[in-house]
GUMARMI-592866 format. One record per residue (C-alpha): x, y, z negated. Coordinates in steps of 0.02 Angstrom, whole numbers, plus 50000, padded with zeros to 5 digits. Example, Ala and Ser with C-alpha at 12.3 -4.5 7.8 and 13.67 -1.06 7.14 Angstrom:
506154977549610506844994749643
END
This chain:
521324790947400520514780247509518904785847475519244801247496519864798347671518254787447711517304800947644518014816747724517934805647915516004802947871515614822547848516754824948002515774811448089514114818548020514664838048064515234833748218513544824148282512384836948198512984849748304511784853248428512404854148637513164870148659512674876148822513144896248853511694907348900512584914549049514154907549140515004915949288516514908949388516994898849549516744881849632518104876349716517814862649847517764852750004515924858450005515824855050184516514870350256515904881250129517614880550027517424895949880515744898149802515174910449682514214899349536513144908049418512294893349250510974899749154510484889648991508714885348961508814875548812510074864348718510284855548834509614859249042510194874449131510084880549310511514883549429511554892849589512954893749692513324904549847514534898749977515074908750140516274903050268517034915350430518374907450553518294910850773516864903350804515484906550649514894914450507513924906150399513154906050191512384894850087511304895749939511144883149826510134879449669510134864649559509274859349405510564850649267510474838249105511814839449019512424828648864513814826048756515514817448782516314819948656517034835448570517234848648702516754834448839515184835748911514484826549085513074833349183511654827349294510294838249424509524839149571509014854749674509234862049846509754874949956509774887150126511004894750219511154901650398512464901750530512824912250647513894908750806515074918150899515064918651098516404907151128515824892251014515204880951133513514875951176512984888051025512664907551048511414913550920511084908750752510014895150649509484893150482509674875750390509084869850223509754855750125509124844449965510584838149831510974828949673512344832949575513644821749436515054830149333516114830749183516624846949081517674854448980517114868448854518254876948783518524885848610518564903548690517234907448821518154896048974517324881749047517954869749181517284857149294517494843249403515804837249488515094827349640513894833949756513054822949889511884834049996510444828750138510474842150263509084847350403509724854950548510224846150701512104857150741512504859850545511964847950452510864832850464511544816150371512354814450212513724825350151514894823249996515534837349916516584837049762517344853449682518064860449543517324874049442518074887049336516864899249246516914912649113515464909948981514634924348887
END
């Protein structure tokens, strides 16, 4: 019997680390975050191989005084956990423009900005086509009202995988 056991926790062991990363082709879903005014994003990964995948995300913000977007792209690693655990790595970058209302002060028109960032998270996959997120953003912006030190951004992503 206890053979047996030994034996069936080796081919688990041995299934289980065969298995190649199991990144989706396509996932579609939100990033929810501090995101530095940019709460909501739409967040579109596309898998390249077993293993790296791109993500863009597109954040837009309206309150009094501005509207503004953001568009950001970031190249990922991304390696196994364990079981449905997966953490992440990338780096990328991103645009956006804002565009002021009258009665912001000292700003009436608008300005584009561009930013450069890294990105660190952990996953969740899921056994039906739901994955879930938690990840950490720091971001270098370049524009002197918007943006032009070091942000930190951490959000939490939901997306639908197909």
């Amino acid at each position: 019997m206890k053979n047996l056991i030994i034996t069936a926790v080796l081919f688990m062991t041995a299934i289980l680390g065969a298995n190649a990363q199991n990144i989706s082709k396509n996932a579609l879903g939100l990033r929810l975050g501090d995101n530095d005014g940019f709460g909501a994003e739409i967040s579109y990964q596309r898998g390249l191989s077993e293993n790296n995948r791109l993500e863009f995300d597109l954040g837009w913000r309206n309150n009094d005084n501005f509207d503004a977007f953001r568009l950001t792209g970031l190249y990922q690693w991304v390696w196994r956990l364990d079981g449905n655990f997966n953490w992440y790595a990338g780096v990328g970058g991103g645009i956006g423009s804002v565009s002021y209302d009258d009665n912001f002060p000292g700003n009436d028109g608008s300005e584009f900005f561009a930013l450069v960032a890294g990105d660190i998270g952990i996953e969740y996959d899921f056994d039906i086509p739901l994955l879930i997120s938690l990840d950490f953003r720091p971001e270098i912006g370049f524009n002197d009202t918007i943006s032009d030190d070091l942000d930190f951004d951490i959000a939490l992503g939901i997306r639908y995988q197909f």
